[in-house]
Wavefront OBJ file of the C-alpha trace (Angstrom):
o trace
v 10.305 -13.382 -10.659
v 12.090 -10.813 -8.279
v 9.512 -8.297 -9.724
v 6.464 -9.823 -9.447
v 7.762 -10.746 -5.690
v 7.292 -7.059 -4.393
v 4.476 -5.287 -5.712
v 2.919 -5.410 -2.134
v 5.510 -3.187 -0.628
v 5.365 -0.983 -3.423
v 1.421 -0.486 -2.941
v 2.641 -0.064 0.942
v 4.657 2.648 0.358
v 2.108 4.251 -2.005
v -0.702 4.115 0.206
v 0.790 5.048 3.578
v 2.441 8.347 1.439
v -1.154 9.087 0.194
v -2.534 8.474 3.444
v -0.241 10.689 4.882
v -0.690 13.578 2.378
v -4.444 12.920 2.692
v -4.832 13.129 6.389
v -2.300 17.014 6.359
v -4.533 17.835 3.355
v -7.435 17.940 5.699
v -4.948 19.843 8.579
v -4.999 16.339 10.764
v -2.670 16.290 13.496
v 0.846 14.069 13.681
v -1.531 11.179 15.072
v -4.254 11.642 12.202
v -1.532 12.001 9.873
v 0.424 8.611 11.033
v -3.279 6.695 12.048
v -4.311 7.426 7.855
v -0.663 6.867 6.958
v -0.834 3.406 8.499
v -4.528 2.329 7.260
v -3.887 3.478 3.830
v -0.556 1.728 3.641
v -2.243 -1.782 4.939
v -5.130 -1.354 2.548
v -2.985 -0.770 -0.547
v -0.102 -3.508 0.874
v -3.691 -5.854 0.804
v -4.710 -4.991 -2.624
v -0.823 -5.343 -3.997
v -0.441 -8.667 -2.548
v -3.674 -10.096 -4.086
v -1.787 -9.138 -7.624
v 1.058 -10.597 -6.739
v -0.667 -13.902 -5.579
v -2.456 -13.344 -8.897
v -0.028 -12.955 -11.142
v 2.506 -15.365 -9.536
v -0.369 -18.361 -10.208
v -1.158 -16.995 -13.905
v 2.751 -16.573 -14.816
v 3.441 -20.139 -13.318
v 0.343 -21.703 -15.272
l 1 2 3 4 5 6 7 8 9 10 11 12 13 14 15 16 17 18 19 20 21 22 23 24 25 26 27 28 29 30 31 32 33 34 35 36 37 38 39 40 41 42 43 44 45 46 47 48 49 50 51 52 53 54 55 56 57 58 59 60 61
């Protein structure tokens, strides 16, 4: 159950580091980098917590 808990921050952490590398990829400035960081990181959090809601409610029956 701890697991299953914490796949949102996971896909957080994932997605505001891809964000990140994305935005000084494309030579973005600090802001760019931290704006892309921040939108990435709330997208993937989103998508991680609908699996965890999902899986919580099909491991629980």
């Amino acid at each position: 159950m701890f697991v299953i808990g914490y796949y949102f921050l996971g896909a957080f952490l994932l997605g505001a580091i891809g964000g990140g590398l994305r935005a000084r990829s494309m030579g973005g400035k600090p802001a760019d980098i931290a704006q892309y960081a921040a939108v990435f990181g709330i997208i993937f959090g989103l998508i991680g917590l609908f699996i965890t809601v999902y899986l919580d409610r099909m491991l629980r029956g």
